[in-house]
C-alpha positions as CSV (number, residue, x, y, z in Angstrom):
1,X,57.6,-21.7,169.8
2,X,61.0,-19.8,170.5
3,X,63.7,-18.8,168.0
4,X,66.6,-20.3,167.4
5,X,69.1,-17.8,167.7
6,X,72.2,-17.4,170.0
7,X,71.9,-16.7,173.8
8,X,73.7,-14.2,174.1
9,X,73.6,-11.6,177.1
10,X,73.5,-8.2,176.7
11,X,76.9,-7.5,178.7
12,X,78.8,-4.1,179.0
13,X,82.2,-6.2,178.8
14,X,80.5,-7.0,175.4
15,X,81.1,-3.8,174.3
16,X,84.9,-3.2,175.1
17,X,86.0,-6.4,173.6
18,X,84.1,-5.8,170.1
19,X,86.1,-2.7,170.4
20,X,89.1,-4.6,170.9
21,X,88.5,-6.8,168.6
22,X,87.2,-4.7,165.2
23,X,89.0,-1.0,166.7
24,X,91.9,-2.4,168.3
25,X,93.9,0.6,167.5
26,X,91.5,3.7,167.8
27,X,93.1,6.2,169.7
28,X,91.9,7.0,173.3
29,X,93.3,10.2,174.0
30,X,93.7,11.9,177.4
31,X,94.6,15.0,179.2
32,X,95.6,13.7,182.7
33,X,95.9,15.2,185.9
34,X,99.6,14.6,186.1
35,X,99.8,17.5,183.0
36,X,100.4,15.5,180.3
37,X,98.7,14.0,177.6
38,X,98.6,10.1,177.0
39,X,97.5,7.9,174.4
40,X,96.4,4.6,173.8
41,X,93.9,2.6,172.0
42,X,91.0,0.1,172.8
43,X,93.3,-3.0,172.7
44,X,95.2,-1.5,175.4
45,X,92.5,-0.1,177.2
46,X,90.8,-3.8,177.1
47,X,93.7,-5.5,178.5
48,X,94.4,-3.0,181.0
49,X,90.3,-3.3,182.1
50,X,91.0,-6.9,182.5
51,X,94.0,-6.7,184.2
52,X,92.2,-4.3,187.3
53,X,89.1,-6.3,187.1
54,X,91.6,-9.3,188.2
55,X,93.0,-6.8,190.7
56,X,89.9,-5.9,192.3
57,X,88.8,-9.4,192.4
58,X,91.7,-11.0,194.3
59,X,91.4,-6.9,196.8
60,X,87.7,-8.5,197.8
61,X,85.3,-7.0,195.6
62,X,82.6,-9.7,194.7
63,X,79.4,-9.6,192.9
64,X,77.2,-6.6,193.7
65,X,80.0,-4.6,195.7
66,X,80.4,-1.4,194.6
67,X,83.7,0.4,193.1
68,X,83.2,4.4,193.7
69,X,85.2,7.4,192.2
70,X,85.6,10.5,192.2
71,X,87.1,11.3,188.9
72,X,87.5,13.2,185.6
73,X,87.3,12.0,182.4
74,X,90.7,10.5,181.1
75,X,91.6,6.6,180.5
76,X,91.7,5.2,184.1
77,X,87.9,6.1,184.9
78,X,87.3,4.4,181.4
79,X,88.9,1.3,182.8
80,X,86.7,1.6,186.1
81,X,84.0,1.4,184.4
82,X,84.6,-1.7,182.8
83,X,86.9,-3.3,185.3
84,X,84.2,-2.9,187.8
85,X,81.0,-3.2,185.7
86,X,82.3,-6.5,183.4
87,X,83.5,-8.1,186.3
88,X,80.0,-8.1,187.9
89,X,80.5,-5.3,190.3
90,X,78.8,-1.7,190.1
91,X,80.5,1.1,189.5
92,X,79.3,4.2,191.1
93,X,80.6,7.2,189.9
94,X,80.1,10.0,192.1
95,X,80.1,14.0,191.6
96,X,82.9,15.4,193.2
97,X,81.4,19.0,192.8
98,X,78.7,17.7,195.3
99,X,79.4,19.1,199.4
100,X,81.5,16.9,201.0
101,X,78.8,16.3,203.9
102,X,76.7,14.8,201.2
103,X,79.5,13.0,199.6
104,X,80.3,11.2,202.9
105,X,75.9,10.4,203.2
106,X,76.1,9.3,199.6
107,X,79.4,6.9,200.0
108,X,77.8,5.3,202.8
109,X,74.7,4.9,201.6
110,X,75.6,3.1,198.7
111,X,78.5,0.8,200.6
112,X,81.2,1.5,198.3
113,X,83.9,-1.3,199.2
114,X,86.9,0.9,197.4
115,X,87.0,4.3,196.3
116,X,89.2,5.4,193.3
117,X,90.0,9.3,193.0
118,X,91.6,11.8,190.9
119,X,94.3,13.6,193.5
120,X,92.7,17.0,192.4
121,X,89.9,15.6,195.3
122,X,92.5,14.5,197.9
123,X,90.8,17.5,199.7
124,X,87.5,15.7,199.6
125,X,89.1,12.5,200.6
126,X,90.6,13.4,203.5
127,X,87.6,15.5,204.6
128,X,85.5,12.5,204.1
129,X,87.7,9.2,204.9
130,X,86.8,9.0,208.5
131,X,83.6,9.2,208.1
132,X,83.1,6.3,205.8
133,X,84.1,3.1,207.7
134,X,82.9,0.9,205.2
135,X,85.5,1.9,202.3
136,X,87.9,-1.3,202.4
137,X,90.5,1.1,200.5
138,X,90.7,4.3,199.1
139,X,92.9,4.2,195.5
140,X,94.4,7.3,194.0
141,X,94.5,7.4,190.4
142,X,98.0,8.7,189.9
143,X,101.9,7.3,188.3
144,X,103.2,5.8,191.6
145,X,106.2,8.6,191.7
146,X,103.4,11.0,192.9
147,X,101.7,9.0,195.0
148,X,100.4,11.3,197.9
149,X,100.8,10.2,201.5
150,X,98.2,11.2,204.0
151,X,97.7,9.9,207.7
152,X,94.2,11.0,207.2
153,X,93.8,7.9,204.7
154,X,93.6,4.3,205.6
155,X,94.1,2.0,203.1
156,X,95.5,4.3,200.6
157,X,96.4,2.5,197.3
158,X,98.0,3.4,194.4
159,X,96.0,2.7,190.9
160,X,98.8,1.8,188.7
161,X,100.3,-0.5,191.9
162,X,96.7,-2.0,191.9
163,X,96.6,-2.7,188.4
164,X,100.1,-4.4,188.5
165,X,99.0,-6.8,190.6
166,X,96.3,-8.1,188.2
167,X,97.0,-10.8,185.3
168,X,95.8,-10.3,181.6
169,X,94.7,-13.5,181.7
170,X,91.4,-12.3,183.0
171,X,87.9,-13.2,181.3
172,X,85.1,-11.5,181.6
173,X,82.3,-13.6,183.3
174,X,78.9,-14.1,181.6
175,X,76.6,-12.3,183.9
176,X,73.2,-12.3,184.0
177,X,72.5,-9.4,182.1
178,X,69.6,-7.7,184.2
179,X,72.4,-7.7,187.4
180,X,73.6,-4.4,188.4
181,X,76.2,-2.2,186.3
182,X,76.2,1.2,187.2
183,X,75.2,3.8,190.3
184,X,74.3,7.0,190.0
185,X,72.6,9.8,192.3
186,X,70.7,12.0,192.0
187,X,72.3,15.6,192.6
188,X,69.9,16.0,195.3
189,X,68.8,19.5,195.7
190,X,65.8,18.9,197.7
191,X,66.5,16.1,200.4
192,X,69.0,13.1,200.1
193,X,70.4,12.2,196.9
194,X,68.7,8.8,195.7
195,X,70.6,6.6,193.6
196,X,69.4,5.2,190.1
197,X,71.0,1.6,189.9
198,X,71.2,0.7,186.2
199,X,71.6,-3.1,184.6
200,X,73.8,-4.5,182.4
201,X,70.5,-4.6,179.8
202,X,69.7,-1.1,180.4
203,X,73.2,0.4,179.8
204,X,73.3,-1.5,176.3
205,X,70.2,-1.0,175.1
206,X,70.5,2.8,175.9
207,X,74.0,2.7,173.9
208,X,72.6,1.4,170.8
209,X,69.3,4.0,171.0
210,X,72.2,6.6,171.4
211,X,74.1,6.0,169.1
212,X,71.0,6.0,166.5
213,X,71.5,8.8,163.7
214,X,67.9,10.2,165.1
215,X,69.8,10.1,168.2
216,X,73.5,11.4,169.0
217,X,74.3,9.6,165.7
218,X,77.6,8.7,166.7
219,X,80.1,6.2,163.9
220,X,83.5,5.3,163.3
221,X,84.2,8.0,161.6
222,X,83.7,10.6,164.6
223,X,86.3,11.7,166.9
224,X,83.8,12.3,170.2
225,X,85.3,14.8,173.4
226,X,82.7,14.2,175.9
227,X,83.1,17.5,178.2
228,X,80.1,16.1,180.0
229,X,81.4,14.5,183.0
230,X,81.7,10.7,183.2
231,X,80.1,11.4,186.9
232,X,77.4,12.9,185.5
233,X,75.0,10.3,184.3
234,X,77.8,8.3,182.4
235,X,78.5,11.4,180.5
236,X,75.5,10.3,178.6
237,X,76.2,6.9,177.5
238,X,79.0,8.2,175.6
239,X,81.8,6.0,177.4
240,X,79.8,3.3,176.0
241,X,78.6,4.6,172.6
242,X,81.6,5.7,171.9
243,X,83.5,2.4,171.6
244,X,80.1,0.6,170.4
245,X,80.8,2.1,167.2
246,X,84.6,2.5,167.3
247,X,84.8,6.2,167.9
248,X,88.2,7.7,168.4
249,X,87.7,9.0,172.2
250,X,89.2,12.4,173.6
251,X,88.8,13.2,177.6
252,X,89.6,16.5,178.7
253,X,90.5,15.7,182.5
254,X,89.7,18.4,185.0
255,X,90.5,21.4,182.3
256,X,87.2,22.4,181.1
257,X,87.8,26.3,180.3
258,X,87.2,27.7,176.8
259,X,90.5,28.1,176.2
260,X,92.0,24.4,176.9
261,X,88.7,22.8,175.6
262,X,88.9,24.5,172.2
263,X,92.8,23.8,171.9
264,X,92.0,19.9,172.5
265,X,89.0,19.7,169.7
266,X,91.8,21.4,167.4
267,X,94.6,19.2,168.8
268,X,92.6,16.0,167.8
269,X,90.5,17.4,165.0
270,X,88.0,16.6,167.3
271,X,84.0,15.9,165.1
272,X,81.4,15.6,168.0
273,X,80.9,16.6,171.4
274,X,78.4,16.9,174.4
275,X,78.2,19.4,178.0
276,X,75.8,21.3,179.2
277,X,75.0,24.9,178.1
278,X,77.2,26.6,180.9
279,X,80.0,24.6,179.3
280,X,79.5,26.4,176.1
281,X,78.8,29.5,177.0
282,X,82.5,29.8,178.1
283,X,83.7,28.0,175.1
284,X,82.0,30.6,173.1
285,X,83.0,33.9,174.7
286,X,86.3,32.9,174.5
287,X,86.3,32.1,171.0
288,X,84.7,35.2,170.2
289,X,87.6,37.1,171.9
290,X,90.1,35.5,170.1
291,X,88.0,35.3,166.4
292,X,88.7,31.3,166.4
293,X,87.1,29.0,164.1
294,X,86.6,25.5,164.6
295,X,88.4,23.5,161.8
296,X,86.6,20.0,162.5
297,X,83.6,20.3,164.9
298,X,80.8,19.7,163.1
299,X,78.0,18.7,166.1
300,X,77.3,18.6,169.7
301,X,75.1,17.3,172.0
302,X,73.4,20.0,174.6
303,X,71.6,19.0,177.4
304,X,71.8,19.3,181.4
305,X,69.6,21.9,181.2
306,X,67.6,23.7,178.2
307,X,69.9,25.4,175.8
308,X,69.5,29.0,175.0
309,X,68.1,29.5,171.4
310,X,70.6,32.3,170.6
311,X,73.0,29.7,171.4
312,X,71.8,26.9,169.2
313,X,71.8,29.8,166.7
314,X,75.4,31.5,167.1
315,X,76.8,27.3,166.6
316,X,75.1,27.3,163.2
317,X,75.2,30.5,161.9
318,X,78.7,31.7,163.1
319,X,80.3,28.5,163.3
320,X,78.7,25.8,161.0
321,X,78.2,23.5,164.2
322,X,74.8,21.6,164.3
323,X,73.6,21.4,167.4
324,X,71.1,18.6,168.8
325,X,69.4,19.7,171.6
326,X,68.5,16.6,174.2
327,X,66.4,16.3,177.4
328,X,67.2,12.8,180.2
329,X,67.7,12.6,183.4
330,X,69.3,10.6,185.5
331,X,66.7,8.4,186.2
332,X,66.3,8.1,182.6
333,X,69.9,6.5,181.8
334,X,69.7,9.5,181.1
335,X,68.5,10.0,177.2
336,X,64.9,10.4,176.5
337,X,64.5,13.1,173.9
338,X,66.5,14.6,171.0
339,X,66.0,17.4,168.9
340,X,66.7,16.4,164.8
341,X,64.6,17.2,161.8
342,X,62.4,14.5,160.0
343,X,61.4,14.2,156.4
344,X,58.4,16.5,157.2
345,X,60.7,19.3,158.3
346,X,62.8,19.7,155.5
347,X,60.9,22.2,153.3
348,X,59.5,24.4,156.4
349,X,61.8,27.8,156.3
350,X,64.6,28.5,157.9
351,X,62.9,30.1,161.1
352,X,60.6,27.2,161.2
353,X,62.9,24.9,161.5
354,X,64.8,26.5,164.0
355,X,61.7,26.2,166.2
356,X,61.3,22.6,166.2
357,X,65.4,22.0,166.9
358,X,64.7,24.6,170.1
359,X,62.4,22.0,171.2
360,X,63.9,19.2,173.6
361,X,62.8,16.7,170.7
362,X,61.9,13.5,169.9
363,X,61.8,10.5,171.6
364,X,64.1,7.8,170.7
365,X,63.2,4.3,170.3
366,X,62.6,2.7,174.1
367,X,60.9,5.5,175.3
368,X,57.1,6.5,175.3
369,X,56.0,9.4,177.1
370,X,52.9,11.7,177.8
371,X,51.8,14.8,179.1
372,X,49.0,14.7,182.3
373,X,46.9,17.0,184.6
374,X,47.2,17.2,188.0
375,X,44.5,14.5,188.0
376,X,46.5,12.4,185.7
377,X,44.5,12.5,182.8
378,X,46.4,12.7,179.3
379,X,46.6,16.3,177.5
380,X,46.8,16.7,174.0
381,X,49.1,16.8,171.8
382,X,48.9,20.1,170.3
383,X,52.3,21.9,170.9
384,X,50.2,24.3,173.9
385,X,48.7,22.4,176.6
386,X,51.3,22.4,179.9
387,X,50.9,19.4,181.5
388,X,53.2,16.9,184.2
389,X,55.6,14.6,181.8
390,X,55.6,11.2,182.2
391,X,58.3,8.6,180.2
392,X,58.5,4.6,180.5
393,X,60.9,2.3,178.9
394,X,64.0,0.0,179.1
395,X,66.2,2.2,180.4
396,X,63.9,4.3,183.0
397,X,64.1,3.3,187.0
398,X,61.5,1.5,188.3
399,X,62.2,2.5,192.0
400,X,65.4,4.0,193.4
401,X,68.2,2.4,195.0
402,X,67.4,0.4,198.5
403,X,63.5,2.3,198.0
404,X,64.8,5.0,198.5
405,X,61.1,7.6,198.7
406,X,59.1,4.5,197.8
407,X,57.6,3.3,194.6
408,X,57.6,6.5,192.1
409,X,55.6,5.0,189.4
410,X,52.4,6.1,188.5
411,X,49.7,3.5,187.1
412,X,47.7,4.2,183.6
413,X,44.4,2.3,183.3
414,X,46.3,-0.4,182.1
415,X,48.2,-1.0,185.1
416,X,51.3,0.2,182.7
417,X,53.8,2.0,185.2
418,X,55.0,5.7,183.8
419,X,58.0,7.5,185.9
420,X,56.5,10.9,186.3
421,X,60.0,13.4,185.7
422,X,58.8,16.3,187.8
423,X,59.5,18.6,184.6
424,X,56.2,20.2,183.0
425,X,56.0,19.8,179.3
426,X,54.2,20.1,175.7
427,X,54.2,18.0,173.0
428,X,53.5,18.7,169.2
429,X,51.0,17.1,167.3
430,X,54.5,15.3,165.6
431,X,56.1,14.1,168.7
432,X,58.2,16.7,169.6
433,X,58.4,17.6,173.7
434,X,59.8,21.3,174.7
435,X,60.5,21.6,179.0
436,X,58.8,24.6,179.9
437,X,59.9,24.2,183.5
438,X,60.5,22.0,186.2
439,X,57.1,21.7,188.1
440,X,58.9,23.3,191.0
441,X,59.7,26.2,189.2
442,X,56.9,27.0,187.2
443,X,55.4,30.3,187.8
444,X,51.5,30.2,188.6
445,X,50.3,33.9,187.9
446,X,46.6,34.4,188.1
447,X,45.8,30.6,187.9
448,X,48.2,30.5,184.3
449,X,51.4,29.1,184.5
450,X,54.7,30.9,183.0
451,X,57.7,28.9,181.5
452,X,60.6,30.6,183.4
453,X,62.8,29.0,181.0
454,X,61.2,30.8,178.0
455,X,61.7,33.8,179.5
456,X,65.7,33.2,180.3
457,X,66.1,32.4,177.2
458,X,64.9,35.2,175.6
459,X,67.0,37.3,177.8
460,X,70.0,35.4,176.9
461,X,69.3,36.6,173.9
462,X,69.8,40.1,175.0
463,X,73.6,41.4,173.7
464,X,74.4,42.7,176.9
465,X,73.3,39.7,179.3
466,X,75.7,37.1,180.3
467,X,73.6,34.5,182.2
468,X,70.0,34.9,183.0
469,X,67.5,33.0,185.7
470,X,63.7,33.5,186.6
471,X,61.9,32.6,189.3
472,X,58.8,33.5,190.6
473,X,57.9,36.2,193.2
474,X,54.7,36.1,195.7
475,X,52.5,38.7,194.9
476,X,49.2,39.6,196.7
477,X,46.8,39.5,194.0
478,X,48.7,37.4,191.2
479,X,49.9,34.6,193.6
480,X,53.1,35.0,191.7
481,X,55.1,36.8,189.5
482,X,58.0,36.6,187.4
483,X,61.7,38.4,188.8
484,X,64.2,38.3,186.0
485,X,67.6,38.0,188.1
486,X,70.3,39.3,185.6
487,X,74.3,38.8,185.4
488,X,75.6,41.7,182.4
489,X,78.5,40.8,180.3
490,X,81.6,42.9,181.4
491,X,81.4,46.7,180.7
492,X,78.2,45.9,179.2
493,X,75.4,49.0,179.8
494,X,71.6,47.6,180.3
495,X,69.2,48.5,183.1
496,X,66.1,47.4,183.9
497,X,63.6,49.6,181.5
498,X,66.1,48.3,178.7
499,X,65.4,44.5,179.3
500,X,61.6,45.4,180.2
501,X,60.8,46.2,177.1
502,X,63.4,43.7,175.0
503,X,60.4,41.4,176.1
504,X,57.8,43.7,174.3
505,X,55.8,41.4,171.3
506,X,57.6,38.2,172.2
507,X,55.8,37.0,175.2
508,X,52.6,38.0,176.5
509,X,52.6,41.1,178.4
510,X,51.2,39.2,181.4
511,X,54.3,36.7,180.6
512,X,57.0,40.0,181.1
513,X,59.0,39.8,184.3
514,X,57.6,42.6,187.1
515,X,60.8,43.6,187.9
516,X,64.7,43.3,186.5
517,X,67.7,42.2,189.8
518,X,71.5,42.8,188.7
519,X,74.0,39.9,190.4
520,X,77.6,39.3,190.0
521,X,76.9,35.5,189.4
522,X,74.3,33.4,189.0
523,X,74.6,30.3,191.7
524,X,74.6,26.8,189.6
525,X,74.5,23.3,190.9
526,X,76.9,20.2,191.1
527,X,75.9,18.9,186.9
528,X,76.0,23.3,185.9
529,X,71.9,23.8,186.4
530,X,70.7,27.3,188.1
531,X,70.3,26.8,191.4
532,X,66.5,27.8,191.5
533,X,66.0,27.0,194.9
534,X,69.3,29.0,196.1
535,X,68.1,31.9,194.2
536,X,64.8,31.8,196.2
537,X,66.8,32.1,199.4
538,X,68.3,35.1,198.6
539,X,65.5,36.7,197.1
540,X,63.5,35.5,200.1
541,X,62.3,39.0,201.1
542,X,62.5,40.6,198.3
543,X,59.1,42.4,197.4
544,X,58.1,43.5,194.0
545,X,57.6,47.3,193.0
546,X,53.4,47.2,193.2
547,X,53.5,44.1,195.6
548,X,53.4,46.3,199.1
């Protein structure tokens, strides 16, 4: 026996016309690329969305085709995504920080029929445009009196011309909601980028677990600034979560520095926000030279990357800001984990506390997970034992675009398919996962394994350290050991002997780095991770003091 309810399909399009509908006039706020900032609300971004989708339609894009950009976050890419995505096309946002070389391979590889771009990457554009046949027309996301010109550019089309051409008449098809929404690769540090093609099912369900209050916990009452880039994993759902629940929307464009991003939350009275640490690390050295206070902010969402505890730390206790620390990847839509307190946690101290919201966090409805051997047996789940992490659910890839490296699953004695995430975990006896490296980076000393993220935390904890990366070292009795690669904070005095021993009854002694490197920066990638395998490169023949 079935139910009897409605047969309705979980659609994307779905979610802009409820906003439409019960938000119409929730401001969408924008600082654009032309220097100014623009307003509007979800009625007008709806009818706008329909109007392109009809544009794009009657330009050749059909079912399946796929509607690239190269953008920041601002109005127009919010209409992309649904223009493209409602009408039954995918929309593949790509990461402009990315090399151009790889940007051409990724373009290609996913046949993009039109690319739309911010004309901050003209650069890229015209570096690339020659080498990607396949592009039926490049569109430049610009008022038409600044429209660039450029012979290196066939096809070149102007948004709002685009958009002009398309009626607001339009309705949104009923799609089979398993078809394809959204695109996104993988940043691709070892080998070719794959892509992680999401559904129309996947997309919503992940929304609604987002927005859970064990989750981001997002309402109407927030004003959300997503500084995490709309090419970077959706900017975690929130372009969907965001008008789900009729959150006021503020996107910072291509101005992400301390001093612009605190104006905006100010500027807006701006509640809840989300980037990766790097992100706030400049937001909060700048606000510490100036002695600013945040009037509204109230919480953000840190992920990317594991956030420093001294961070978490100086958002609470110097700035009343709660921070929820969260673990995904790409792969992963990308939310998996997120770090809030349960009913259990509320009488523990203040220090114990603190602990569990350091950790990456609980899972949210959708996703299971476990930690495994090298011989993929589970591990316990007593807050110690390392082991590979492995997550399934709703929202989690099965295989990567067009098979990309094959079938990643691994099977359970059930013939239940986990995606094993290449990070190296533990998990609490109450749930509660904390990363202690990628299984790349993990140091194995003496046949024990070393969290190099532990240990750059702790030195980010240091007063005089600016940005901190581990990695490990060969070593000709130890196999490996830990290098603690340092960048000081300006005028700052530490040398080595003084961050040897700020390690002293925190870790281990085995756990303390060997030795202590000084660099002018710290190289990160194209989402703001170190760039562990860069680092390795340079440090290539470096040899450690009793390693000769």
């Amino acid at each position: 026996m079935q139910g009897l309810m409605m047969d309705m399909p979980l659609l994307i399009s779905t979610i802009l016309q409820q906003a439409a509908r019960h938000f119409g006039d929730v401001e969408i706020v924008s600082r654009r690329v032309e220097g100014d900032i623009h307003r509007t609300d979800y009625r007008g971004l709806e009818t706008r969305a329909r109007r392109l989708a009809d544009a794009l339609s009657k330009a050749g894009v059909a079912d399946g085709d796929r509607v690239a950009t190269l953008a920041w976050n601002g109005y127009r890419h919010m209409e992309l995504y649904y223009a493209a995505g409602g009408m039954g096309g995918v929309i593949h946002t790509i990461n402009p920080r990315l090399h151009p070389d790889q940007i051409a391979w990724i373009v290609n590889h996913a046949e993009d029929k039109f690319l739309a771009f911010d004309i901050t990457f003209l650069p890229i554009i015209e570096a690339i445009a020659a080498r990607c046949p396949n592009v039926k027309g490049w569109i430049a996301m610009i008022d038409p009196d600044r429209q660039p010109s450029s012979d290196k550019i066939p096809g070149l089309i102007n948004y709002e011309a685009l958009l002009d051409g398309g009626s607001a008449d339009y309705r949104w098809p009923t799609l089979d909601e398993n078809s394809a929404v959204g695109l996104c690769y993988t940043s691709g540090t070892t080998g070719n980028p794959k892509g992680a093609l999401y559904s129309h099912r996947s997309s919503v369900i992940h929304a609604y677990a987002a927005a859970l209050p064990d989750a981001m916990g997002a309402s109407s009452r927030d004003v959300i600034l997503p500084v995490v880039p709309m090419f970077h994993v959706n900017a975690w759902g929130l372009p969907y979560v965001a008008p789900m629940v009729g959150a006021k929307l503020v996107f910072p464009g291509q101005h992400l520095d301390g001093q612009s991003i605190y104006e905006l939350f100010e500027q807006e009275g701006v509640t809840y926000s989300a980037g990766v640490p790097t992100v706030w690390l400049g937001l909060l050295q700048y606000m510490r030279s100036k002695s600013l206070r945040f009037s509204t902010l109230k919480r953000t969402v840190i992920g990317g990357s594991a956030c420093p505890p001294a961070m978490i730390r100086s958002f609470r206790d110097d700035y009343g800001v709660e921070v929820i620390h969260a673990w995904g990847m790409t792969e992963l839509s990308p939310l998996g984990t997120l770090a809030k307190l349960q009913a259990r946690h509320q009488g523990l101290p203040d220090e114990a506390q603190q602990k569990v919201l350091e950790k990456q966090g609980h899972v949210i409805f959708g996703i299971d997970m476990k930690i495994v051997d090298d011989q993929n047996q589970e591990l316990p789940w007593d807050g110690s034992s390392f082991g590979n992490l492995l997550v399934r659910g709703p929202w989690v890839v099965r295989e990567y675009f067009k098979s990309e490296g094959g079938n990643p699953l691994v099977d359970d004695e059930e013939g239940h398919g986990w995606f094993p995430t290449g990070d190296v975990a533990t998990i609490d006896s109450d749930g509660y996962m904390q990363i202690t490296d990628r299984s790349k980076d993990v140091i194995k000393s003496g046949g024990e394994w070393i969290s190099s993220i532990d240990l750059e935390n702790l030195a980010l904890a240091h007063p005089a350290v600016a940005n901190a990366a581990v990695i490990g070292i060969a070593h000709p009795k130890w196999d490996e050991r830990p290098l603690l690669i340092v960048v000081k904070k300006p005028d700052a005095k530490v040398d080595r002997k003084d961050l040897i021993e700020f390690y002293d009854g925190k870790v281990a002694k085995w756990w303390i780095p060997d030795d202590v490197q000084f660099v002018d920066e710290i190289p990160l990638g194209a989402t703001g991770k170190i760039l562990k395998t860069r680092l390795r490169e340079l440090f290539a023949d470096y040899r450690l003091p009793d390693a000769a």
